[in-house]
C-alpha positions in Angstrom: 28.9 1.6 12.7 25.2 1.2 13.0 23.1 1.7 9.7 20.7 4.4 9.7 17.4 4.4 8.2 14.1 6.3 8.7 10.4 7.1 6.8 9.7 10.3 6.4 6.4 12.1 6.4 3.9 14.9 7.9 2.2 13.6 10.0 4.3 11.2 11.4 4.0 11.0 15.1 1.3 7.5 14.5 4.0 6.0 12.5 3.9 2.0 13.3 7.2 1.4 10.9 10.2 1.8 14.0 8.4 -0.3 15.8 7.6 -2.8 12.8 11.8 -2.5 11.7 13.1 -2.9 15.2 11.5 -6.4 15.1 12.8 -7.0 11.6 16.4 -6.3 12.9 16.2 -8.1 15.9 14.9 -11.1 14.3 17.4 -11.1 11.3 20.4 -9.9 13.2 20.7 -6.6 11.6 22.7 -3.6 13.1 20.4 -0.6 12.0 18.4 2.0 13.7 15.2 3.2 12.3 13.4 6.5 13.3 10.8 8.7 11.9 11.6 12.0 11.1 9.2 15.2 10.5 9.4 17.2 7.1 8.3 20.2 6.7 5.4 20.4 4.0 7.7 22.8 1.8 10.9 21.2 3.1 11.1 17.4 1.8 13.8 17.3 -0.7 16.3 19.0 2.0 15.2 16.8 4.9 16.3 14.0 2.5 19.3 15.8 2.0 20.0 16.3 5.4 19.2 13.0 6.3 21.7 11.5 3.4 25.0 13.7 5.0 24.4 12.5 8.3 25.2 9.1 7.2 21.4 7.6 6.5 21.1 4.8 4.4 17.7 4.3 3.2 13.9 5.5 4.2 10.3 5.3 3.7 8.2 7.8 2.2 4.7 8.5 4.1 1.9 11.2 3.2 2.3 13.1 1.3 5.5 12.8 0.2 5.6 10.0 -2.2 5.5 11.9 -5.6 8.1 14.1 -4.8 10.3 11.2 -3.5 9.6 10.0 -6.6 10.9 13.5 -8.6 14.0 12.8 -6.6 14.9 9.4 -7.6 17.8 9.2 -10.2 17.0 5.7 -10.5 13.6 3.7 -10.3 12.2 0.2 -10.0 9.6 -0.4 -13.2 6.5 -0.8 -10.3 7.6 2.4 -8.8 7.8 4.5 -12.5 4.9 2.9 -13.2 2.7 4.3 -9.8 4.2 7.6 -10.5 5.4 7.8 -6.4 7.9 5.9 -4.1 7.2 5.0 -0.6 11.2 3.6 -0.2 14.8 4.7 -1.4 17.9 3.5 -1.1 21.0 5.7 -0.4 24.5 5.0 -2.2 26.8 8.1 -2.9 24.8 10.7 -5.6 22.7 7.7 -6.5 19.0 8.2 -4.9 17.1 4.8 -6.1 13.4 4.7 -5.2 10.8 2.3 -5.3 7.0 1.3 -4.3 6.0 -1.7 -2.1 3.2 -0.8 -1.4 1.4 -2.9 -4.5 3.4 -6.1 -3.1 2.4 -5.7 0.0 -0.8 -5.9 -0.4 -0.6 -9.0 -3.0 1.6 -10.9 -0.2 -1.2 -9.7 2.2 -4.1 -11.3 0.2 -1.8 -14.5 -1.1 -0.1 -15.6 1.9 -1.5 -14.1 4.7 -4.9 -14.4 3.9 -4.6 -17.4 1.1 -7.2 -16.1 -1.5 -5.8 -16.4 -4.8 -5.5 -13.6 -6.9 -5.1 -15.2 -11.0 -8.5 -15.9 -12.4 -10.0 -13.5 -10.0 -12.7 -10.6 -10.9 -11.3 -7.0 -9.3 -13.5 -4.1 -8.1 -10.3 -1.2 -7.1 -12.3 1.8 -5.3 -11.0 4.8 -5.8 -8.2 6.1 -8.5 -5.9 8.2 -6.6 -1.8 7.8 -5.2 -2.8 4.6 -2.8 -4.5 2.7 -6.2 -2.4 3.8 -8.9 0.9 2.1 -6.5 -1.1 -1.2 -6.7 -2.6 -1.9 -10.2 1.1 -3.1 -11.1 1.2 -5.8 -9.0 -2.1 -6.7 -8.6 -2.4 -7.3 -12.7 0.8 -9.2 -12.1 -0.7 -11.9 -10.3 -3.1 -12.5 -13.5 -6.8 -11.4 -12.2 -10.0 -12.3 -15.5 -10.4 -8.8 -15.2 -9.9 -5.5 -12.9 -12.4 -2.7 -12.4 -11.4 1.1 -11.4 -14.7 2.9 -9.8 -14.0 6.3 -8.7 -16.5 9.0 -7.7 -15.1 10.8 -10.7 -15.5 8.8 -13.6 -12.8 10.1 -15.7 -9.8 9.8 -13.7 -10.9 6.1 -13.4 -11.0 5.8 -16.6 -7.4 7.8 -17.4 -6.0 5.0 -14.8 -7.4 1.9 -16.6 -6.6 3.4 -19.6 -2.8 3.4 -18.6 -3.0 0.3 -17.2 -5.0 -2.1 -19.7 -2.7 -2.7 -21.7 -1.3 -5.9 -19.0 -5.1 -7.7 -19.3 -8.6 -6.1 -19.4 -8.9 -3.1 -17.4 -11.9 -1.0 -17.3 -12.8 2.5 -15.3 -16.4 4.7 -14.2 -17.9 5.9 -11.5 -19.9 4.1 -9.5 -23.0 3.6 -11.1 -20.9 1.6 -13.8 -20.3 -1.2 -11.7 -24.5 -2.0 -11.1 -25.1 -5.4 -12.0 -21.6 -6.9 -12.0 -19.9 -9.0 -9.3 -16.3 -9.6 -7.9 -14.6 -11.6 -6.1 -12.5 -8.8 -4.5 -13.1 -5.5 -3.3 -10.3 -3.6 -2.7 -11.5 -0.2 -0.6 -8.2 2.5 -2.1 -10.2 5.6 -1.4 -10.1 7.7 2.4 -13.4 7.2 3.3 -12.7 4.5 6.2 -10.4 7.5 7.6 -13.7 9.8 7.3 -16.2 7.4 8.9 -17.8 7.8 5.3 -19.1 5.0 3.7 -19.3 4.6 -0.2 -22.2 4.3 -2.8 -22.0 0.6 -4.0 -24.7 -0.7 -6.1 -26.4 -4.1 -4.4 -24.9 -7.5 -5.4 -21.3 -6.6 -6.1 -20.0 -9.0 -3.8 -20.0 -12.6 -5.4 -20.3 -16.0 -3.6 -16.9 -16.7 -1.6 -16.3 -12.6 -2.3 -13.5 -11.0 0.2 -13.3 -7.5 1.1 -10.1 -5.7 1.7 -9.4 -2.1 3.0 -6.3 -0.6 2.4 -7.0 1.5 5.8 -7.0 -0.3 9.5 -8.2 0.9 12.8 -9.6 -0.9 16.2 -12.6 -3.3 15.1 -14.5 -3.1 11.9 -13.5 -0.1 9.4 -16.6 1.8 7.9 -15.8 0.0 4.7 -15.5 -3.7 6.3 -19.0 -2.9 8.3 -20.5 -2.4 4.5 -19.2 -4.6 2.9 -20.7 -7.3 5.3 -23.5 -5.7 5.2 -23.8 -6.1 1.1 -22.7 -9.2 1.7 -19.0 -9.7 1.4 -17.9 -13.6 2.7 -14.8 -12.4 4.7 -13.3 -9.5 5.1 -9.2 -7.5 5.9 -8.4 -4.6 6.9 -5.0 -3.2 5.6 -2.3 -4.1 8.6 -0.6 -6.7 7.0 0.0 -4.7 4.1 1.5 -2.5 6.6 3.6 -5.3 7.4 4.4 -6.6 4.4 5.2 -3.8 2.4 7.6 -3.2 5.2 9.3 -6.2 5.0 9.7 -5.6 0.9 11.5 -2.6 1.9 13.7 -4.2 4.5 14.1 -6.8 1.9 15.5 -4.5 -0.3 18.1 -2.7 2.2 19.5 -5.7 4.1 19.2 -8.2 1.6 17.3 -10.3 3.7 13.6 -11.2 3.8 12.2 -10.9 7.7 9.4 -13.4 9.2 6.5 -11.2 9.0 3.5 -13.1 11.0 5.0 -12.4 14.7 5.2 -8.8 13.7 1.6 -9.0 12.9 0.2 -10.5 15.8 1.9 -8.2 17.9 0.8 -5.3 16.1 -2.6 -6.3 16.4 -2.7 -7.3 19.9 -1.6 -3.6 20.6 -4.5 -2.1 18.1 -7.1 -3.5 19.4 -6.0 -2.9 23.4 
């Protein structure tokens, strides 16, 4: 009997992850089918439900589902608890376990992929909302000097690093609080990339040998990466192999079994920027 999994979310018709999955299963041998599936904005939890009697197995959690995957979880990883959503759960009787990958994804996306250490490391995070709160775990896991939350609202960046800091120094403002300091990563976590926006960064935050990384991806140059060399950024990422990679944590997690994850990339990127 093939295992059934799927990600869940509204929209969900630009969904990469069946596509990203079907290579994992090839590759690995796994007998699994993986699909998206619509829910209705008011109609999550029974979706889920629904999903669960018809035999599924596990699924992802898109926009903007994640915190109330997260309310229906009757068990949790610690990273996932901590970020406060869940963008995967695992199916076994009554038992609904959830976790986030997102935050190791983009760690194994900056460490392996892209080979810039992380420990030592000065962190600007932009933005304080669902997509940086499900990171901050696993970035201060990897032992940065120091992490920075900037957020157009200066108190919910500092609520965040206040929640946080307790792991190494964390700090929060708005962005005016960051003049005069540089990093050696800049992590874009807001949407403004999706908006064709781009952000108000004080000159000279990019240090020598600096990389800029933006958790959103697109054809070309996002608005943020097209800043950020601009300011002068060294190199910069966009966010498909966190895409990847927090896939494969997921995968991981179901099958028991870790998938190659650099083929997927390539392939993935050949067809973006077609």
């Amino acid at each position: 009997m093939t295992d059934r999994y799927c990600v869940f979310g509204n929209p969900i018709a630009h969904s990469k992850s069946p596509a990203i999955h079907a290579q994992f299963a090839a590759s690995t041998q796994q007998d699994m089918q993986y699909e998206k599936l619509l829910a209705p904005l008011d109609g999550f939890t029974a979706s889920v439900q629904a999903f669960i009697a018809a035999g599924g197995r596990g699924a992802n959690v898109t926009v903007p589902f994640k915190e109330e995957a997260f309310r229906l979880c009757t068990r949790l990883t610690q990273r996932a608890e901590r970020a406060g959503a869940v963008n995967t759960l695992v199916f076994d009787g009554n038992d609904i376990f959830g976790d986030n990958t997102d935050g190791a994804g983009l760690v194994r996306d900056i460490t392996h992929n892209l080979g810039f250490e992380l420990s030592g490391k000065r962190i600007l995070l932009l933005g304080a909302g669902g997509a940086a709160r499900g990171t901050l775990e696993p970035l201060l896991a990897a032992k940065p000097a120091s992490l920075f939350i900037a957020n157009r609202s200066a108190d919910k960046a500092e609520a965040l690093a206040a929640l946080f800091g307790q792991i190494i120094t964390v700090n929060g403002g708005n962005f005016a609080k960051i003049a005069g300091n540089s990093f050696d990563l800049i992590i874009n976590a807001t949407s403004a990339s999706l908006a064709g926006e781009t952000l108000p960064l004080p000159p000279g935050i990019f240090a020598t040998g600096s990389l800029a990384y933006d958790m959103m991806y697109g054809k070309g140059d996002t608005p943020f990466m097209q800043q950020a060399r601009t300011q002068g950024a060294e190199r910069c990422a966009d966010g498909l192999g966190m895409l990847v990679e927090q896939a494969a944590e997921a995968f991981t997690l179901w099958r028991k079994v870790r998938p190659e994850t650099a083929g997927v990339l390539a392939d993935l990127r050949t067809q973006i920027q077609a």
